[in-house]
C-alpha positions in Angstrom: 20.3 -42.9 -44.6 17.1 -41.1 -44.6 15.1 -44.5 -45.5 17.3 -45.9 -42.7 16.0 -43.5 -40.2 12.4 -43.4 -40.8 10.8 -46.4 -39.9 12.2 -46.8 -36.6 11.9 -42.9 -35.8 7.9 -42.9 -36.1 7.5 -46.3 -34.4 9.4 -45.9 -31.1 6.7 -46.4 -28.2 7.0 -44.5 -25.0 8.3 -48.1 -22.5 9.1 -45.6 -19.9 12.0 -44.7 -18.1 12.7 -48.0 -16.5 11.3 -50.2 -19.2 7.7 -50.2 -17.5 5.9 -51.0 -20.7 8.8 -53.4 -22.3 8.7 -57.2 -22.0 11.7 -59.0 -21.1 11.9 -62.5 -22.3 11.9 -64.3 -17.9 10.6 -63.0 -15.0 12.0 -59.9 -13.5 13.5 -60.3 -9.7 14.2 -57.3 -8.0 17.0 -56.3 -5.3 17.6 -52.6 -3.4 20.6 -51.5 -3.4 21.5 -48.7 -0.4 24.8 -48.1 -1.3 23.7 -44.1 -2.2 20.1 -44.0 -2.0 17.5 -46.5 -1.9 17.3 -47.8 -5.5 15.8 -50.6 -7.5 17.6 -53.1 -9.4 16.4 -55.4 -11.8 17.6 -58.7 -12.6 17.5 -62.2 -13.9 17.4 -65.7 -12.5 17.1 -68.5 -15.1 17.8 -72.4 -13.5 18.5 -75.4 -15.3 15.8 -78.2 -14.7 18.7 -79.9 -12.8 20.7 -79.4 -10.4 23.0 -76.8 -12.0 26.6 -76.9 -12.6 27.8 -73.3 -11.8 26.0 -70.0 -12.1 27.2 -67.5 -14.5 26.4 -64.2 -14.6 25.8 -62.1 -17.9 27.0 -58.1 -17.0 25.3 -56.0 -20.1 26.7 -53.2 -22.1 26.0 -49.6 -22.3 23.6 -50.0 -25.2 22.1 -53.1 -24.0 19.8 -54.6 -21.1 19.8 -58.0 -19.1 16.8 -59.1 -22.6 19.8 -59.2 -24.8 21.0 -61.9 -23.7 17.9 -63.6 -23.9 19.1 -66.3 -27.0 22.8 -66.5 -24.2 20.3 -67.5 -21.3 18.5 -69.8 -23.1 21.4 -71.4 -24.5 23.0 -71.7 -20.7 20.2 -72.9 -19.0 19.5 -75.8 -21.3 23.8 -76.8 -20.4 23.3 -76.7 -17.1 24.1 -73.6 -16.1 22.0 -71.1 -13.6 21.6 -67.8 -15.3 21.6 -64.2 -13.6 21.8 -61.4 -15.5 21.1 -58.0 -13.9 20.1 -54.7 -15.0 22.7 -52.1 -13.6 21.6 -49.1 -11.8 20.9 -46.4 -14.6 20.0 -48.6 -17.3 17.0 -50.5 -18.5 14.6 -51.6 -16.2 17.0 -50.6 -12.7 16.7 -47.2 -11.0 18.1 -43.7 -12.6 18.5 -42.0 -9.2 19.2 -38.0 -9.6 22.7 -37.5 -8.6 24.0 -41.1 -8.7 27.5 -40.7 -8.7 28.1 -43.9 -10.9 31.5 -45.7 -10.4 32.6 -49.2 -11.7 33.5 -49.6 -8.1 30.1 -48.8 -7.1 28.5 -50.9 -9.9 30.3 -54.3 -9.2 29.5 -53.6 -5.4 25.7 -53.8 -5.9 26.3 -56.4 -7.9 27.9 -58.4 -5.2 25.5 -57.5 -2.6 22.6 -58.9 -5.5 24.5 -62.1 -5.6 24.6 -62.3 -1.5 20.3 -62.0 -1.7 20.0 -64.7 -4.5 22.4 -67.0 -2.2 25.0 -67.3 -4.8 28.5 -68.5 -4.5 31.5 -67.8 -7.1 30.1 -67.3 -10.1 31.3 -67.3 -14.2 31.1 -63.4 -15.1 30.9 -62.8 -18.5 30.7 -58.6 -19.3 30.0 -57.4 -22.5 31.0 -54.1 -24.0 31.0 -51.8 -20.8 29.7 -54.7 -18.7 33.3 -56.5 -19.8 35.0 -53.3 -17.9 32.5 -54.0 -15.0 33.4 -57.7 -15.4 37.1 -56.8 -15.4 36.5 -54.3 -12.1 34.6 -56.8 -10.2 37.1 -59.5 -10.8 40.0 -57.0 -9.2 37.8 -56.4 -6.3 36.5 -59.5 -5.5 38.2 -62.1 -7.2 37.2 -65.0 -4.1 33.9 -64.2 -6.1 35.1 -65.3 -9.6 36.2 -68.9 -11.2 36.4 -67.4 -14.7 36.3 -64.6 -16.4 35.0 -63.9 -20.2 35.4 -60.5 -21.9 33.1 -60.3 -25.4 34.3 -57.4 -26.9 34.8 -55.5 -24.0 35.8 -51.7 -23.5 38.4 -50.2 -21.6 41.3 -52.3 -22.6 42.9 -49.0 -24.4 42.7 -45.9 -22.5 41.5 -43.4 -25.2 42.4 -40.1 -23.0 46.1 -41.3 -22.3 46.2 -42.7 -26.6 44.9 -38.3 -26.8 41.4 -38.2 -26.8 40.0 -35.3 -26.0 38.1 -35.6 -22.6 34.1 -35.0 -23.0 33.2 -32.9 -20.5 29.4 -33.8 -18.7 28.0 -31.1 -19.9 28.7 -31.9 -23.8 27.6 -35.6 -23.5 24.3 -34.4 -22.3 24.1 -32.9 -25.5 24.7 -35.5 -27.3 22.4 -37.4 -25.8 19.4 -34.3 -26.0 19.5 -35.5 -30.3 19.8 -39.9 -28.8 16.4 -41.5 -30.9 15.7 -44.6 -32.7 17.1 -43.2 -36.1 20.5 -42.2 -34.3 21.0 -45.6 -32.3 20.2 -47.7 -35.6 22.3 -46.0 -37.8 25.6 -46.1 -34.8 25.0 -50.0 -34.6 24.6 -51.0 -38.3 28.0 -48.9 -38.8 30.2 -50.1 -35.2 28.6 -53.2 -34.4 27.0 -55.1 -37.6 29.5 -54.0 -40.6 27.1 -52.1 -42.3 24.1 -54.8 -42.4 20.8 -54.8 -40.4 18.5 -57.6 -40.0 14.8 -57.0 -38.4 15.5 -58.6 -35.5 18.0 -55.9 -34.6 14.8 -54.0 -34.7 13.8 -54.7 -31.1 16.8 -53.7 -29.5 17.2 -50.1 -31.2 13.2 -49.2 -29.8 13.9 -51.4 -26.4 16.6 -48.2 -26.1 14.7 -46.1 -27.8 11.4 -46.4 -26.1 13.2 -44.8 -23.0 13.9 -41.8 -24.3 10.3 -41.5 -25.8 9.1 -41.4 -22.2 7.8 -39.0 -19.7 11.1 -39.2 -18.0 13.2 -39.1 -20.5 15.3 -37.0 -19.1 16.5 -39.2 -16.0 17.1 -41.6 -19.1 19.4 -39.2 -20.8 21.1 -37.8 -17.3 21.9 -41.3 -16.3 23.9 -42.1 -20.1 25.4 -39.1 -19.5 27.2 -39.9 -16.4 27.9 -43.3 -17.6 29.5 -42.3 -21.0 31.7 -39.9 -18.2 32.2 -43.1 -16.4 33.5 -45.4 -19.0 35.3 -42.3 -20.6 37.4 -41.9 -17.5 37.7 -45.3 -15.8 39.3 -47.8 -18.3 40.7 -50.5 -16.8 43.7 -51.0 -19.1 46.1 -50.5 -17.0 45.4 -53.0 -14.1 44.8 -56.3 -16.6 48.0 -57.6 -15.4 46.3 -57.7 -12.1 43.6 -60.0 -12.9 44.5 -63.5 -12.4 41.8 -65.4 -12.5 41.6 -67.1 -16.0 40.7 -65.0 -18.6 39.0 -65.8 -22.3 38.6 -62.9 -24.7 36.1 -63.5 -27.1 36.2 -61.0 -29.9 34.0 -60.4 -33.0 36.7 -59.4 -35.4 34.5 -56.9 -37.5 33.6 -54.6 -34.5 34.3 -51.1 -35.6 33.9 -49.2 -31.9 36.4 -47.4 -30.5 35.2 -45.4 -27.8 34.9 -41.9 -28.6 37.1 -41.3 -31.4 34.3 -39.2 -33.3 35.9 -36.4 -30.3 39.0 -37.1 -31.7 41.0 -34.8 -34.1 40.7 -36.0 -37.5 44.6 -36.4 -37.8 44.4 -39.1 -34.5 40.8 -40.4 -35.1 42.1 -43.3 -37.3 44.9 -44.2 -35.0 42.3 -44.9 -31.9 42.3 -48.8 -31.4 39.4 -50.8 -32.1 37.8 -53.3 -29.7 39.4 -55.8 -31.5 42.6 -54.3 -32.0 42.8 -53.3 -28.2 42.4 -57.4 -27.5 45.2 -58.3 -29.8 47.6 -56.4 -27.4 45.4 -56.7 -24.2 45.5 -60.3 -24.0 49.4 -60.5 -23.5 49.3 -58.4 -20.2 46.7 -60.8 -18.8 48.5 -63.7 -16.5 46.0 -66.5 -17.4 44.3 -64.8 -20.7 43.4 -66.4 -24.5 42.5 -64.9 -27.1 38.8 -66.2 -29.7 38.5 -64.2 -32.4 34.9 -64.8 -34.3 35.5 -63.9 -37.9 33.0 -62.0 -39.5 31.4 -60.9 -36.4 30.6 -57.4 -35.0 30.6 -56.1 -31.2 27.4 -57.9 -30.3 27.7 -61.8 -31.3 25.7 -63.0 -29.0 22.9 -61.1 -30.8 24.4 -61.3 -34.4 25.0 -64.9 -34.3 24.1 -66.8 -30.8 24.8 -70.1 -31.7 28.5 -69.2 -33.2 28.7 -67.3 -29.7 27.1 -70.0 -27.9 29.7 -72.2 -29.2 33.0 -70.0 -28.2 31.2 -69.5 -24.7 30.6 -72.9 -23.6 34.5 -74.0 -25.2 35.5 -71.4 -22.6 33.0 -72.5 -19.6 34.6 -76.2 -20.2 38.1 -75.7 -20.2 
């Protein structure tokens, strides 16, 4: 583990706080949200070099930004499709304002008041990870906004506290996140998300996070984690799927080890904690309209680990 750690450890750059000094792969469009406090949020636009078929949006997870889905975008836009995929307030490029009281609610609100300024219509969503539970939220709220609905391995379809997870009070996840670097965010995603292998390419991603916490403000970087790990901890959105009825498609990387904070858990219940995948398996049954595609041999992030595979599964469910 210690050969693990190294490289990436004594490499991480300072990007900054809102990924100042970090590339993304199109150009960044900005909106303000007001819904607080005057804050930036970043986002994508890709078009087709047609007219476009529908417009989906990509919500990213908690350890991701609107650049992972750069191989998803590409794929998209060359089908047809019109691309957006934002940055949420406290992540990546977006704003970190102090005191942000960050909501799901509030989250999929700004992200329908982005979709008003870029003249967009009802959309695709397609959330990932934690942006799956935003996906999931916005579709409740708003669902005259939504055609379809896809979950990749998505949180929040088990609720952890109610299975007896110990709740994670704010002040202990801003510990946790006081000892966040490169070394710690590569080892977490080889072991949850990639079955135990790394290629360099993962590389990118780990110091993209990384390169946050390496700057000046740092700290509004760890702050805003915190409150969002509170967020997903204690918003799950389990219990409301039979709500949704917009058609659903669950695409699931069957190797994905996370289960959202079991580490918390006692060590007699941390085994019984549900797994993505194993959360979908009963999760898809108390959606209305919902199927299930499992990707064997995939972890939580296909789009990154294999984004044809994932390309492949998406578009079957964009067609049907």
């Amino acid at each position: 583990m210690a050969l693990l750690c190294a490289a990436p450890a004594a490499q991480t750059p300072d990007y900054g706080a809102d990924l100042e000094r970090f590339d993304y792969p199109y150009p960044v469009h900005w909106f303000e949200t007001r819904t607080q406090a005057p804050a930036r949020m970043a986002y994508l636009d890709v078009r087709p070099s047609g007219t476009a078929k529908a417009t989906v949006v990509l919500l990213h997870g908690k350890n991701f930004c609107a650049a992972t889905w750069e191989d998803t975008i590409r794929g998209l836009a060359a089908r047809g499709y019109r691309v957006i995929a934002p940055d949420q307030i406290g992540f990546c490029k977006s704003a970190k304002p102090d005191g942000y009281q960050y909501s799901f609610h509030a989250l999929a609100a700004n992200t329908l008041a982005l979709l008003y300024q870029a003249a967009v219509g009802k959309v695709v969503l397609v959330g990932h990870s934690t942006g799956g539970m935003l996906a999931t939220r916005f579709a409740l709220l708003y669902p005259d906004r939504v055609s379809k609905l896809v979950l990749v391995n998505p949180l929040g379809l088990n609720d952890t506290l109610a299975e007896g997870v110990p709740y994670t009070p704010l002040d202990m996840l801003r510990a946790e996140e006081a000892k966040t670097s490169a070394a710690s965010i590569k080892v977490y995603q080889q072991r949850n998300y990639y079955n135990g292998q790394w290629r360099p390419a993962y590389d990118r991603w780990v110091v993209m996070l990384a390169g946050q916490y390496a700057s000046t403000r740092g700290d509004s970087v760890r702050e805003a984690q915190a409150r969002l790990s509170d967020m997903i901890q204690t918003q799950p959105v389990a219990a409301e799927l039979g709500r949704v009825r917009i058609p659903t498609t669950l695409i699931i990387g069957q190797t994905d080890k996370t289960a959202f904070r079991a580490n918390t858990a006692p060590e007699a219940l941390r085994a019984k904690v549900r797994t993505v995948p194993q959360a979908a398996e009963t999760a898809v049954k108390a959606f209305p309209r919902a199927r299930l595609v499992r990707l064997d041999a995939l972890g939580h992030s296909p789009q990154v680990e294999d984004s044809e595979r994932f390309l492949a599964a998406l578009d079957e469910a964009l067609e049907r």
